[in-house]
C-alpha positions as a LaTeX table, in Angstrom:
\begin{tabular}{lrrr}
\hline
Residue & $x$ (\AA) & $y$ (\AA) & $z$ (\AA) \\
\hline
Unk1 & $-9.23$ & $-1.92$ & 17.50 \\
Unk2 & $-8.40$ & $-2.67$ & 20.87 \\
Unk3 & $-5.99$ & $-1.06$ & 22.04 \\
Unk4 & $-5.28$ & 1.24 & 25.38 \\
Unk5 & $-6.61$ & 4.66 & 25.77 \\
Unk6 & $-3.27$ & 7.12 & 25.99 \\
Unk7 & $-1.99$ & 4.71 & 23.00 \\
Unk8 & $-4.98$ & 5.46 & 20.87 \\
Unk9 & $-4.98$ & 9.09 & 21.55 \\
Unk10 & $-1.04$ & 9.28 & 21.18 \\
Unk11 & $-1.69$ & 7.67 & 17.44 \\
Unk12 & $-4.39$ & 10.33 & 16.87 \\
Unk13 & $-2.16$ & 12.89 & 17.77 \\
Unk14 & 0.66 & 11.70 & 15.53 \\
Unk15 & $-1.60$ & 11.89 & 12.64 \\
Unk16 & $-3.32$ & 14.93 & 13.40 \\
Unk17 & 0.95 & 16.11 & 13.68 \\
Unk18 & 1.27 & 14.69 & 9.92 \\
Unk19 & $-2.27$ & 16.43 & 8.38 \\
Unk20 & $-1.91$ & 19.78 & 10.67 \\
Unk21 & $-5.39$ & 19.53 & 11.57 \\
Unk22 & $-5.93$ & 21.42 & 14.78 \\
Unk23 & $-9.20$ & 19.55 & 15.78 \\
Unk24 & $-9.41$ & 17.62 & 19.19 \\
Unk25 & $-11.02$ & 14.34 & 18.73 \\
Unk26 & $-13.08$ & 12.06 & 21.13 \\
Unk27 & $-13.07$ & 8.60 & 21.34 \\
Unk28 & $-15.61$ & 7.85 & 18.66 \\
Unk29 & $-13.94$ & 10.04 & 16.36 \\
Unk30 & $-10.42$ & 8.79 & 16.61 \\
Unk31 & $-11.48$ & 5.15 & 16.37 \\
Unk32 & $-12.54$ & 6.36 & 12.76 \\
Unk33 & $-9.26$ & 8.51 & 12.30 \\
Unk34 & $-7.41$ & 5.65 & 12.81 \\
Unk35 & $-9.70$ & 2.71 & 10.48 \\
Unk36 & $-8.81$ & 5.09 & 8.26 \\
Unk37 & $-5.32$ & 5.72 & 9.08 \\
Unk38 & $-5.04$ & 1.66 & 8.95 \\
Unk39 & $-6.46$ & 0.92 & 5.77 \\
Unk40 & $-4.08$ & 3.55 & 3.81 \\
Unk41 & $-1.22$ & 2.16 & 5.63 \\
Unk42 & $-2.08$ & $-1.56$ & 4.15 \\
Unk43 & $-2.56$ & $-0.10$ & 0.95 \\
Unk44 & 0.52 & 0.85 & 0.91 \\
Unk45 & 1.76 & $-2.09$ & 1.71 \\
Unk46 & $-0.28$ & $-3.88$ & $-0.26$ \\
Unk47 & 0.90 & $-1.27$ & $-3.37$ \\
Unk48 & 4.36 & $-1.57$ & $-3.06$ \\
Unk49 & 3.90 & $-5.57$ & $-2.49$ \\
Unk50 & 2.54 & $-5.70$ & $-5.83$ \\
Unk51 & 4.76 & $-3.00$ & $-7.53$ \\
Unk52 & 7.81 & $-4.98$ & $-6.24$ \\
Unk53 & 6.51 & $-8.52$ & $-7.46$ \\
Unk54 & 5.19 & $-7.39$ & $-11.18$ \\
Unk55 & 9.19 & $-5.45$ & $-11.10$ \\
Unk56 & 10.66 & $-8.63$ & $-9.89$ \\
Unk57 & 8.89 & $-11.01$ & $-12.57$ \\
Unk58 & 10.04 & $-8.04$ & $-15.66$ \\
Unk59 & 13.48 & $-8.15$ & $-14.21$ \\
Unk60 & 13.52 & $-11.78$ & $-14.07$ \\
Unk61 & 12.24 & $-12.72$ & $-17.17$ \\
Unk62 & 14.19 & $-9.95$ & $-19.79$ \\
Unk63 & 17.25 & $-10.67$ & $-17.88$ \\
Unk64 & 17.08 & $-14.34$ & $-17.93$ \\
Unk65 & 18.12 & $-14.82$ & $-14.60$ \\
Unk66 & 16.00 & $-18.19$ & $-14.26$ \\
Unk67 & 18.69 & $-19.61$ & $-16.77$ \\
Unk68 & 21.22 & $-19.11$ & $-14.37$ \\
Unk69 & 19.51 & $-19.02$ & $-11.16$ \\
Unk70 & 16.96 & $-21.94$ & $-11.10$ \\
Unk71 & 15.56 & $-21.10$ & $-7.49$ \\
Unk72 & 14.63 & $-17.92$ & $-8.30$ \\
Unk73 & 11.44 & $-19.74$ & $-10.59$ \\
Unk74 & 10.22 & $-21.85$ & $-7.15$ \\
Unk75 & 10.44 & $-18.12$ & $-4.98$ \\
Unk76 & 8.04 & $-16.13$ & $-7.83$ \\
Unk77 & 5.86 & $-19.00$ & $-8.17$ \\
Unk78 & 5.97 & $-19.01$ & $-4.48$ \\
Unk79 & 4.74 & $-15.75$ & $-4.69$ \\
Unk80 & 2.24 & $-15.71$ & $-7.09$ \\
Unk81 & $-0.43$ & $-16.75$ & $-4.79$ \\
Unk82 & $-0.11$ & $-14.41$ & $-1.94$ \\
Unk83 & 0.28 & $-11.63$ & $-4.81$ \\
Unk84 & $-3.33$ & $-13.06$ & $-5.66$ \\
Unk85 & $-4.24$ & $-12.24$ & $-2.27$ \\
Unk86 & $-2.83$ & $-9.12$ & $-1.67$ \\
Unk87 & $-4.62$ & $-8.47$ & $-4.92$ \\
Unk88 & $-7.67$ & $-9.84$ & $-3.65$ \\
Unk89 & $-7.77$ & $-7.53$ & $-0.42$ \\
Unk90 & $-6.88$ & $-4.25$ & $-2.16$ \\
Unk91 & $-9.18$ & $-4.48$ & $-4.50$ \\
Unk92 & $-12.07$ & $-5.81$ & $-1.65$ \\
Unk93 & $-10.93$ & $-2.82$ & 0.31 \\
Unk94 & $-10.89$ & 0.18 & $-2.34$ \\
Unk95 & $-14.70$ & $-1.07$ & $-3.54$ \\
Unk96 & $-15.53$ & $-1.16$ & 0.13 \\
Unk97 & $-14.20$ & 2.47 & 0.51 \\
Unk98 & $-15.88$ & 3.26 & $-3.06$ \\
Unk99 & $-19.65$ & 1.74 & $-1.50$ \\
Unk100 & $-18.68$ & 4.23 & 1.34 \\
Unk101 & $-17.89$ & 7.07 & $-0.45$ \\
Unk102 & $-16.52$ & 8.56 & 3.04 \\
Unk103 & $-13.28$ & 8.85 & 1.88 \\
Unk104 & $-12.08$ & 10.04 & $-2.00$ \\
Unk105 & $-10.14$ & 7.22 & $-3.47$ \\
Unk106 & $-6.08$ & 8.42 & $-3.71$ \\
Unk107 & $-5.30$ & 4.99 & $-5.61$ \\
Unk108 & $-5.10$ & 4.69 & $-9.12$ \\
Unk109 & $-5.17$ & 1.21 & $-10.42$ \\
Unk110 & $-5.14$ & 1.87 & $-14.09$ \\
Unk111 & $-1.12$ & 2.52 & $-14.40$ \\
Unk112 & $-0.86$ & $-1.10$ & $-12.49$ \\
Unk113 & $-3.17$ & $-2.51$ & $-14.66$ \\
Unk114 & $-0.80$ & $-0.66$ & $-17.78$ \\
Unk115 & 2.08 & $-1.96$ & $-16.71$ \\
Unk116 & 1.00 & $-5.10$ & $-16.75$ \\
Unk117 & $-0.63$ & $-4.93$ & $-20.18$ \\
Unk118 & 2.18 & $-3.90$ & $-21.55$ \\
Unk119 & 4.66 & $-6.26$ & $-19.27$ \\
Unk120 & 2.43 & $-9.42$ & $-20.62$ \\
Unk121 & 2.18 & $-8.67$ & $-24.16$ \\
Unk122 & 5.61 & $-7.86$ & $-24.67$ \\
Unk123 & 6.62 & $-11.23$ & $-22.75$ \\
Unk124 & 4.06 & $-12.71$ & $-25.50$ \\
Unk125 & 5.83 & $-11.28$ & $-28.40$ \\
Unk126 & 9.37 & $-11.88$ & $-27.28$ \\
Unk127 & 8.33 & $-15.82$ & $-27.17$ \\
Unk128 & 7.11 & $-15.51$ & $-30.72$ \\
Unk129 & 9.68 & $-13.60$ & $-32.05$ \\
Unk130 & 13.34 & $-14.23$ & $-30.42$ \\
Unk131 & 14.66 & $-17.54$ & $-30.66$ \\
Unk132 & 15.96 & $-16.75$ & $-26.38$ \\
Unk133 & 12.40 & $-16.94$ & $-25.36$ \\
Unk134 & 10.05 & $-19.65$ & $-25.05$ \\
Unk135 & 6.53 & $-20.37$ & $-23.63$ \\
Unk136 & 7.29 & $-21.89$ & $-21.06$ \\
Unk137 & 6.22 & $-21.95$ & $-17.36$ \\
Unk138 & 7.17 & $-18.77$ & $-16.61$ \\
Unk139 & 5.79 & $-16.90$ & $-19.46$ \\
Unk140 & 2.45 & $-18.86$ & $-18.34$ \\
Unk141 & 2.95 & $-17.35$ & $-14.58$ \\
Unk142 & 3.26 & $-13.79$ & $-15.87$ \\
Unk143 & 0.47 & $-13.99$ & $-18.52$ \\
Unk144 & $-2.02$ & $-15.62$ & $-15.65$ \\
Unk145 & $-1.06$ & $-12.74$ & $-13.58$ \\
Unk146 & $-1.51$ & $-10.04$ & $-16.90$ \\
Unk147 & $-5.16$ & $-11.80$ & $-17.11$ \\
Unk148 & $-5.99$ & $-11.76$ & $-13.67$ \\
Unk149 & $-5.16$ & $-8.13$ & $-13.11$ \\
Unk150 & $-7.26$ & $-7.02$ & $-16.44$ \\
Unk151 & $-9.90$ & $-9.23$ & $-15.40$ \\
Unk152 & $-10.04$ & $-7.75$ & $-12.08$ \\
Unk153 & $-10.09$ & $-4.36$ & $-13.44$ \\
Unk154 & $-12.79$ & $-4.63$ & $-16.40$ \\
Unk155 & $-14.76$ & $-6.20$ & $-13.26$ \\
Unk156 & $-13.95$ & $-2.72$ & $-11.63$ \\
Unk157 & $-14.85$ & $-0.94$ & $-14.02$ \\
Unk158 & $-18.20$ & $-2.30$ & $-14.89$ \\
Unk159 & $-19.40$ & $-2.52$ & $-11.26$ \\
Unk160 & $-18.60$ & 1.26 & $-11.12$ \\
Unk161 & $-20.82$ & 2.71 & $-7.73$ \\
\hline
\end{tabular}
């Protein structure tokens, strides 16, 4: 990170503020507060990024709304593939952290990977079932994404540290 001196050490001090940790830090030692500091803040980001598209594609589909509102199909698909990135880095970043073991992991994949268990099968069985649902390429999106995001977490699982 490059950035000034007094803004580095202003940053530290903010999050020293927010954990109430009285230490002083030197340079060395704030450079690593703040990786740190970094990383949580794009998993957040990253979180809610996926939270908000898996939400958007369950509203979406039970409601319907790409009966009525055609463009909203071209915006998810839009999305799908920097959801596969965001993905992509989160997961490349908590198995990073894991390797490290510097930091306990505060993210829990396994209600994401729940949601979207349950989100894809029950897509599935409303396309067999009710005559207002059909596979079609929408249903395809979200059962690509259910398969990706088990896939990626079985390969989690099994490449435990």
């Amino acid at each position: 990170m490059k950035l000034n001196k007094k803004i580095k050490r202003a940053f530290c001090r903010g999050i020293l503020e927010k954990t109430n940790d009285p230490a002083i830090f030197n340079d060395e030692e704030c450079e690593a507060l703040l990786r740190r500091e970094v990383v949580d803040w794009i998993f957040v980001f990253l979180g809610a990024f996926t939270y908000m598209y898996l939400a958007l594609l369950a509203v979406v589909f039970f409601g319907k709304l790409t009966d009525d509102l055609p463009q909203l199909r071209s915006l998810l698909d839009s999305l799908q593939n920097p959801y596969f990135g965001a993905l992509a880095v989160y997961v490349i970043l908590k198995e990073i952290r894991k390797r490290k073991r510097s930091y306990p992991s505060r993210y829990l994949g396994e209600l994401f990977v729940v949601l979207w268990t349950i989100f894809g099968a029950a897509a599935t069985l409303l396309a067999f079932v009710s005559p207002r649902y059909d596979f079609d390429s929408f249903l395809l999106t979200i059962l690509s994404n259910t398969l990706v995001v088990i896939l990626i977490y079985i390969g989690g699982v099994l490449n435990r540290p």
